[in-house]
C-alpha angles and dihedrals in degrees: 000000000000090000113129091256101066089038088060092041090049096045082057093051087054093058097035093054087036088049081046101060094034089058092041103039099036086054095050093049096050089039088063088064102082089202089070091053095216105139131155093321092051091051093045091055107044092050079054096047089050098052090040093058092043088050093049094042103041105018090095094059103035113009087251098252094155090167114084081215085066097050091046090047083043091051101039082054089060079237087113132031116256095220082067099054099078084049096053094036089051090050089043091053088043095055094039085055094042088052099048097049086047091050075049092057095040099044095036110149097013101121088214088070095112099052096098090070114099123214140166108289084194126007135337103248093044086058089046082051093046090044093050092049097048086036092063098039096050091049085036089065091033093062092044084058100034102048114010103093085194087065133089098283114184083032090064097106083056096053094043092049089050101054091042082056090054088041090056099042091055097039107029094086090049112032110000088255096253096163085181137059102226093050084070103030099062088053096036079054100045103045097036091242112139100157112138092356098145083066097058082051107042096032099062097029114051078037087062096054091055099045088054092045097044092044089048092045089051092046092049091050 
């Protein structure tokens, strides 16, 4: 479990998750000024680009979960070792919270700073709906990729951005579209904003754990 190895896997884990939030939150933040004409579309591209570039750079050492909801689905799975799941989540929740303090310094002043957390539009119980949804179609596309040999294999990075994009463009407006507990938990940190955060926890992470189940009942048939 201390071997260089896991160190290495879960130093990969710390800069994918930092490179996440840094992607997702710095975008959020610049697409809530109108003169840079981002929107929804803006929001929804760069939280794809960024996956997409963790994927491709750290995919290869870790597996690039960064998002504590995969490792559980993965583990649950019996596709990752539970004894590894505390290490990756902690590095997942460090770099969320590294990344959010540093989007503080470089956006200090700009009245916009606190645009990257994401919080319930509506009530609470429609975003945990919204967050389930996304949750299990997001993991739903990730097993397909991770463990079907008969899937696109080196094309994996693609599927997965896409479907982060779609998932953007039906949840932003609701939820924020998080999909993930520590996309909300560095921000909500950082800008002492905790409104709604048991969504951004029980949502992806109890619909990862059906899109990974579903997609694997459906394989097996």
């Amino acid at each position: 479990m201390c071997s260089l190895d896991s160190f290495v896997k879960v130093l990969a884990e710390f800069l994918g998750s930092l490179v996440l939030l840094l992607g997702c939150a710095g975008t959020a933040i610049l697409a809530s000024k109108p003169s840079n004409g981002f929107g929804i579309h803006g929001i929804s591209a760069g939280a794809a680009l960024t996956v997409m570039i963790v994927i491709f750079s750290t995919g290869h050492i870790s597996g690039a979960h960064v998002n504590p909801a995969v490792s559980l689905a993965f583990a649950s799975l019996g596709r990752f070792p539970w004894i590894q799941v505390p290490l990756y989540s902690g590095a997942q929740f460090l770099g969320s919270v590294c990344a959010s303090f540093l989007l503080n310094a470089l956006f200090q002043g700009d009245p916009n700073i606190h645009a990257g957390v994401t919080v319930p539009s509506n009530t609470e119980w429609q975003s945990f709906a919204v967050e389930l949804v996304i949750s299990a179609i997001l993991m739903f596309v990730v097993t397909a990729v991770a463990t079907d040999p008969h899937a696109i294999g080196d094309s994996a990075a693609v599927a997965v951005a896409a479907t982060v994009y779609l998932n953007n463009l039906l949840a932003s407006a609701i939820s924020g579209a998080s999909m993930n507990p520590i996309r909300t938990f560095g921000p909500a940190l950082a800008a002492g904003e905790y409104r709604g955060l048991w969504v951004y926890f029980f949502g992806p992470i109890l619909g990862t754990q059906l899109g990974a189940g579903f997609y694997t009942l459906i394989r097996s048939s």
